[in-house]
C-alpha positions as CSV (number, residue, x, y, z in Angstrom):
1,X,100.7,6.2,-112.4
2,X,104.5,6.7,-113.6
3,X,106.0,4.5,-110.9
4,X,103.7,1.7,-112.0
5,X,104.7,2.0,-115.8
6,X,108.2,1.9,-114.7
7,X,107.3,-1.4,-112.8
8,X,106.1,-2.7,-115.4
9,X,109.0,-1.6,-117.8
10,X,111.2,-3.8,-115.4
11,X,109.5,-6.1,-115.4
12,X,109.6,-6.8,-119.0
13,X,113.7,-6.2,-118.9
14,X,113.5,-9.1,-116.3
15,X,111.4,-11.7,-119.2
16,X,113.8,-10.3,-122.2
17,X,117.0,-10.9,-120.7
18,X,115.9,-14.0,-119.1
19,X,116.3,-17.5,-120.6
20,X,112.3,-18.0,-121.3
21,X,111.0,-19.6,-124.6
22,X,109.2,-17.4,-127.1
23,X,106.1,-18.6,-126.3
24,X,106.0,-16.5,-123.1
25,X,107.6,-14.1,-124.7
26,X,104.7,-13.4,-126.3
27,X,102.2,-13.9,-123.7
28,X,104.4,-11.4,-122.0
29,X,104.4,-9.0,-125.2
30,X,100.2,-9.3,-125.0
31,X,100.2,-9.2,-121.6
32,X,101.7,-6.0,-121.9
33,X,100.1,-5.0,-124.6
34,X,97.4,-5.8,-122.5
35,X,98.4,-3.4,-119.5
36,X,99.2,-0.6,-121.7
37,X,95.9,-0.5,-123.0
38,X,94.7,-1.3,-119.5
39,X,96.8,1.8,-118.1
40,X,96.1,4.4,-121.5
41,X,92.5,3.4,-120.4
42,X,93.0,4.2,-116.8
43,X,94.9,7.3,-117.3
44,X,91.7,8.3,-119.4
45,X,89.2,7.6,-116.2
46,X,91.8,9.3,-114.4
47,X,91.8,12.5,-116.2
48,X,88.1,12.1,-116.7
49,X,87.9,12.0,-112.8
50,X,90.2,14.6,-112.2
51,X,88.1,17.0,-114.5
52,X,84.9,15.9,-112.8
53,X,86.8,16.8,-109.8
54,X,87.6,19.8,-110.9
55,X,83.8,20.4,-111.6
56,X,82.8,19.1,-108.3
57,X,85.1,21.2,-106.6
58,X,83.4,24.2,-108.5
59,X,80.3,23.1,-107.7
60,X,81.0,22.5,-104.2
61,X,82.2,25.9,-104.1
62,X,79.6,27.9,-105.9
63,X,77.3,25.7,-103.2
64,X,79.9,26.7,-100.4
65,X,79.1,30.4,-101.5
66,X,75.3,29.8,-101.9
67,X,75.3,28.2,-98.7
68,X,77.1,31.2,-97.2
69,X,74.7,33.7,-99.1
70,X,71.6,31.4,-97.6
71,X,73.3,31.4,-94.4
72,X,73.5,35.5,-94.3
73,X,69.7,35.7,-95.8
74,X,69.0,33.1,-93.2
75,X,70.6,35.4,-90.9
76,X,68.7,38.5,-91.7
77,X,65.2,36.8,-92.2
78,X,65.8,35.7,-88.9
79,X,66.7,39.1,-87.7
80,X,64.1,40.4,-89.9
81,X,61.2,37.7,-88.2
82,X,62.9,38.7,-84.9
83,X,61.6,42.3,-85.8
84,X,58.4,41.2,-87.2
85,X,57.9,38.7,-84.5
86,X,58.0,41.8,-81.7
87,X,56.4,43.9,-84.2
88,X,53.9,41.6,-84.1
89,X,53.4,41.0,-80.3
90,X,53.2,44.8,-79.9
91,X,50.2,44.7,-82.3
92,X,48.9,41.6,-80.7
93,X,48.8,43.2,-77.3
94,X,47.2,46.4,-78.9
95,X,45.1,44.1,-80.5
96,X,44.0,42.6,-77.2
97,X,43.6,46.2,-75.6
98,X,41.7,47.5,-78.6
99,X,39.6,43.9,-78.5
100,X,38.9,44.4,-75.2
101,X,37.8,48.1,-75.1
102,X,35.6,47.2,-78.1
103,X,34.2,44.9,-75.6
104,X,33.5,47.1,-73.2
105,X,32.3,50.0,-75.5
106,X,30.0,47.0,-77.0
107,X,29.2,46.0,-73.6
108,X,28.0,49.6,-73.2
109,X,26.8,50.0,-76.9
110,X,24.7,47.3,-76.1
111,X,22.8,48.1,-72.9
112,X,21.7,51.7,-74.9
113,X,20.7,49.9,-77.7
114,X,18.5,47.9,-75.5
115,X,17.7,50.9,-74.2
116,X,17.0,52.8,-77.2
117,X,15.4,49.7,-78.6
118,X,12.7,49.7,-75.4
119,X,12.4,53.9,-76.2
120,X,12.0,52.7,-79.9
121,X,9.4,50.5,-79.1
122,X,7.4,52.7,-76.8
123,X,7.4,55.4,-79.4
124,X,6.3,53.0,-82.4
125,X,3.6,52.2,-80.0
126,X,2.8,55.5,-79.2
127,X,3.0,56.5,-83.1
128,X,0.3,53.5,-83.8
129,X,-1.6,55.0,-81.3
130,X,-1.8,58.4,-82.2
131,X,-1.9,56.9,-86.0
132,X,-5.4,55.3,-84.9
133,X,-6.5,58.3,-82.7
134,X,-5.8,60.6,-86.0
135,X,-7.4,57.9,-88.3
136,X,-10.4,58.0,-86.1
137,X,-10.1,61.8,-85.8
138,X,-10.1,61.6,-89.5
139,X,-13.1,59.6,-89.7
140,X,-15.1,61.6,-87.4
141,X,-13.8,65.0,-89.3
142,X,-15.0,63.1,-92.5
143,X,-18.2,62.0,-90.8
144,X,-18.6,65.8,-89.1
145,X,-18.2,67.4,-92.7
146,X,-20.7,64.9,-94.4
147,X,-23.0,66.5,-91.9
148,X,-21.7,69.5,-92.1
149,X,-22.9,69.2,-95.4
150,X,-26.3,67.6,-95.1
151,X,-27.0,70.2,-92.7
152,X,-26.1,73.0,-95.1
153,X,-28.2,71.2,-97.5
154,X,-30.7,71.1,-95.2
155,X,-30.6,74.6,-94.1
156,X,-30.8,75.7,-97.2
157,X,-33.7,74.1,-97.7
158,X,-35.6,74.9,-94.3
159,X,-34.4,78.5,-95.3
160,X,-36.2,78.0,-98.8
161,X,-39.3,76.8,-96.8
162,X,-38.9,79.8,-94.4
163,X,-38.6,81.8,-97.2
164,X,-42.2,80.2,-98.5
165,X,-43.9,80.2,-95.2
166,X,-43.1,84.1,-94.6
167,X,-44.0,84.4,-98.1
168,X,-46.8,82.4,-97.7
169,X,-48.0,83.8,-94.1
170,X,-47.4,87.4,-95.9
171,X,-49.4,86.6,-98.3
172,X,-52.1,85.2,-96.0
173,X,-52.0,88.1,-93.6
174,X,-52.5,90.5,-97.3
175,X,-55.3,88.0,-97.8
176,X,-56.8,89.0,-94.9
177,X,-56.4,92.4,-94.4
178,X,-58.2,92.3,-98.3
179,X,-60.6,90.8,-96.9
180,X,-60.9,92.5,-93.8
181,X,-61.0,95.7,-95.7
182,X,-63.7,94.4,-98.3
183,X,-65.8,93.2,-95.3
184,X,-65.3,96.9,-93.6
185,X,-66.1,98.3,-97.1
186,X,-69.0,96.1,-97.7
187,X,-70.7,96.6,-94.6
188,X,-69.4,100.1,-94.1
189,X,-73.4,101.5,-93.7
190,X,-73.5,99.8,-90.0
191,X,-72.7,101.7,-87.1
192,X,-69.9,100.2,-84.9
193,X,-71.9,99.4,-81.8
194,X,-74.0,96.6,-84.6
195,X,-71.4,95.5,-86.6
196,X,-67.9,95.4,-85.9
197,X,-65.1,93.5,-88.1
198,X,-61.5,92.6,-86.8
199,X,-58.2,90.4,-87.4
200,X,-57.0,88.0,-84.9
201,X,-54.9,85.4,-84.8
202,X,-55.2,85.0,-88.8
203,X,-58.5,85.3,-88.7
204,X,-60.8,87.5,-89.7
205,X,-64.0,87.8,-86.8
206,X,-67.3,89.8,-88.1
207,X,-69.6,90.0,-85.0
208,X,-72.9,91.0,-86.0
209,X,-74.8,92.3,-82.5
210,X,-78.4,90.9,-81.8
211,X,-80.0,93.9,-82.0
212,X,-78.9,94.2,-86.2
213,X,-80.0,90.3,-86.6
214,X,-83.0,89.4,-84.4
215,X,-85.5,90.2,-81.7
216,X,-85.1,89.3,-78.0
217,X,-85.1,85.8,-77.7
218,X,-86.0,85.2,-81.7
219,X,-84.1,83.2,-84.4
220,X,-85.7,84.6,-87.3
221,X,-83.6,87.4,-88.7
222,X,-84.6,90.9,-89.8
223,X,-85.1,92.8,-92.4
224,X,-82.1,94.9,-91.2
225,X,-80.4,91.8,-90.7
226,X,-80.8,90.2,-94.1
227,X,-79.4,94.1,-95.9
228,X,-76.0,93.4,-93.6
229,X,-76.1,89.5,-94.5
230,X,-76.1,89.8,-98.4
231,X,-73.7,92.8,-98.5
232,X,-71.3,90.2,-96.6
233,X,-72.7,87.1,-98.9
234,X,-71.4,89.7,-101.8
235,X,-67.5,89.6,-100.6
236,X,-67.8,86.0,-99.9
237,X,-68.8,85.1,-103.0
238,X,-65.8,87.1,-104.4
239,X,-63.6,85.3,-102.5
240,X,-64.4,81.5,-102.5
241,X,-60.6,80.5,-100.9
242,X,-62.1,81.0,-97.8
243,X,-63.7,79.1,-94.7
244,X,-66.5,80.1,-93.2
245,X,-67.7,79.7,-89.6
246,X,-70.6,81.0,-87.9
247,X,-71.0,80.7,-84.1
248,X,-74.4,81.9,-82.4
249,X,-73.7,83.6,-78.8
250,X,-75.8,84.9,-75.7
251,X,-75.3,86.4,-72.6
252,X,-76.2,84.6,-69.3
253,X,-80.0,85.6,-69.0
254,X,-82.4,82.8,-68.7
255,X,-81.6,78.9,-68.4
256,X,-78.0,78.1,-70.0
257,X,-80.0,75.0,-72.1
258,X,-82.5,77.3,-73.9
259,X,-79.5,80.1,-74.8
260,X,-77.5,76.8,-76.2
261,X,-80.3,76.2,-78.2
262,X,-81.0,79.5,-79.5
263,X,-77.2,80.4,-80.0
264,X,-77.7,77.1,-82.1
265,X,-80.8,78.3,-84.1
266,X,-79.6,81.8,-84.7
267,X,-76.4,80.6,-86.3
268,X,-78.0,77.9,-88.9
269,X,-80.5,80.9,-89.3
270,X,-77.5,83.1,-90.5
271,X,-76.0,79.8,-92.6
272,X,-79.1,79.9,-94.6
273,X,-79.2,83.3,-95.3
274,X,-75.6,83.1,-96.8
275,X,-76.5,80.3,-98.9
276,X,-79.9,82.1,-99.9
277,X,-77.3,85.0,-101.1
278,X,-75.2,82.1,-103.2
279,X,-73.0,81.0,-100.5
280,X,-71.9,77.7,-101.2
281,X,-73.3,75.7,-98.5
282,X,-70.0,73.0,-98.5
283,X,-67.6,76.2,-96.8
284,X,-70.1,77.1,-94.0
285,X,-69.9,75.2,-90.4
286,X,-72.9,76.4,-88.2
287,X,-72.4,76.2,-84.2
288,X,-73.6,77.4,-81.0
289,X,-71.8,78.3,-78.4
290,X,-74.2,79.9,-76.0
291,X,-73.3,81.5,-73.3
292,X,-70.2,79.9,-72.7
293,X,-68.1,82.5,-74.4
294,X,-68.5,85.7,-73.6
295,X,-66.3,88.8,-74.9
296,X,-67.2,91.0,-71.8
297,X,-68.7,90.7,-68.4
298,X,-72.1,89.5,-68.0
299,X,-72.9,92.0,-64.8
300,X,-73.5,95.0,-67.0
301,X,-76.1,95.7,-69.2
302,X,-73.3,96.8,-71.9
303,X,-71.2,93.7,-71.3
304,X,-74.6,91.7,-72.0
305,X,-75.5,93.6,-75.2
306,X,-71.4,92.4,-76.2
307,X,-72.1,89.0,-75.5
308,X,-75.2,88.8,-77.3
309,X,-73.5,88.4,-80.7
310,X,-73.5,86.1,-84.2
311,X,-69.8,86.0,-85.4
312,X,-69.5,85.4,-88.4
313,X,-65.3,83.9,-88.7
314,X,-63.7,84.2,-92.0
315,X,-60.2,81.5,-92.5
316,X,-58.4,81.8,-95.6
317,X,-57.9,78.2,-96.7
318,X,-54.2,77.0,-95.4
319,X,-53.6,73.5,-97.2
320,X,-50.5,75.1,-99.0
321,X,-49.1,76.8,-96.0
322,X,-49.8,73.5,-93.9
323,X,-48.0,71.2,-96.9
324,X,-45.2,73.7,-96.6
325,X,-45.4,73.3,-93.2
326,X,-45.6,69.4,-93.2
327,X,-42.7,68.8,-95.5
């Protein structure tokens, strides 16, 4: 810049001591003028460059010593993903063993739980099975106590009927030894081989023998007869709960129609006589039963005096016992 200004002071020395006009003098003056101003203002961009220079260079070398910094960081990330990069291929490959293992254990894993599943299965199976088998145990223990229960019920009631029928059969068996006893007392003048009085099967038997009653082959009754009929018509009357049957019988003598007939006669012969001695005629039944049932044998003259026999059977009426019975 100073050897130009010098330049320019020659040249100026060169106009002045030349033999020019003033006229270029001074277009030289203001071309000089012109340069000066032209230089001050070019040795202002200078200095204005050489400071942005200076900046630059500062710049530049801040960047030179970032650069350097991101060069070493550079460095060490690269060492550092060096590291990381075989850090993370020795985890890959663990990776892949641990992958592969967990294969095989689900490989395994899998084949039990199939198996376990199948076992599962069967047993819920089995449970729903034995669930129905107890549900219809239930049911039938339900069902079994229900009858447990009626049948308790209806024990206790059969026992409460088996209570009345003893009671009742007691009482009836009482009724007739009473009765057997009155009859015995009643007609307690007879000897034993006339008149006899005894309890079988609930019943109370008076067999009056012919000899007391009628003659040989008769069916009017005697005098004898009529005494043993009315003491008996006396209890009877006493005692109107009771049935009365009289059965005519004979021994085997003569033709079996004629003894049929007169077993027959004899017996509505001893009806009337009850009911002549206030009997009531509606609890009498009449028959004959001839020879047809016998009490002894018919070979002896003893057996034939047995035989030959009015019965006179006494039955407590039963229509309570046989509605106990019936229920």
């Amino acid at each position: 810049m100073r050897n130009s200004l010098f330049f320019l002071n020659m040249l100026l020395l060169v106009f002045l001591t030349s033999c020019v006009s003033q006229q270029k003098y001074t277009d030289l003056e203001i071309a000089k003028n012109r340069l000066s101003n032209r230089l001050n203002e070019t040795e202002a961009e200078l200095d204005s460059y050489r400071n942005q220079s200076a900046k630059l260079q500062s710049q530049l070398t801040a960047e030179q010593e970032q650069r350097q910094q991101v060069a070493t960081d550079l460095e060490r990330s690269r060492q550092r993903y060096a590291e990381l990069d075989a850090t993370n291929r020795d985890l890959l490959a663990r990776y892949d063993r641990i992958l592969e293992q967990n294969r095989t254990t689900l490989a395994a894993a899998g084949d039990e739980n199939a198996s376990l599943n199948a076992r599962l299965n069967e047993k819920e199976q089995e449970l729903n099975q034995r669930q129905k088998e107890l549900q219809g145990l239930q049911q039938q223990l339900s069902d079994e106590e229900k009858n447990q229960q009626r049948l308790q019920q209806e024990l206790v009631a059969r026992e409460a009927r088996v209570a009345e029928l003893e009671k009742a059969i007691a009482d009836k068996e009482a009724r007739l030894r009473t009765i057997r006893d009155r009859v015995n007392q009643a007609l307690l003048g007879f000897s034993e081989a006339d008149l006899t009085v005894r309890e079988k099967n609930g019943k109370v038997y008076v067999s009056l023998s012919q000899n007391l009653l009628f003659a040989s082959g008769s069916k009017t009754i005697n005098n004898q007869g009529k005494q043993a009929i009315a003491q008996l018509a006396t209890v009877l009357k006493a005692n109107k709960d009771i049935n009365i049957t009289v059965e005519g019988h004979t021994d085997t003598d003569g033709e079996a129609a004629f003894n049929w007939d007169l077993s027959v006669g004899r017996a509505t012969t001893v009806v009337k006589e009850l009911t002549i001695n206030g009997v009531a005629a509606e609890r009498i039944i009449a028959a004959g039963r001839g020879e047809f049932y016998p009490i002894a044998t018919n070979d002896t003259a003893a057996g034939k005096a047995q035989n030959r026999r009015t019965e006179i059977i006494l039955t407590p009426k039963l229509e309570g016992l046989y509605e106990l019975i019936g229920e």
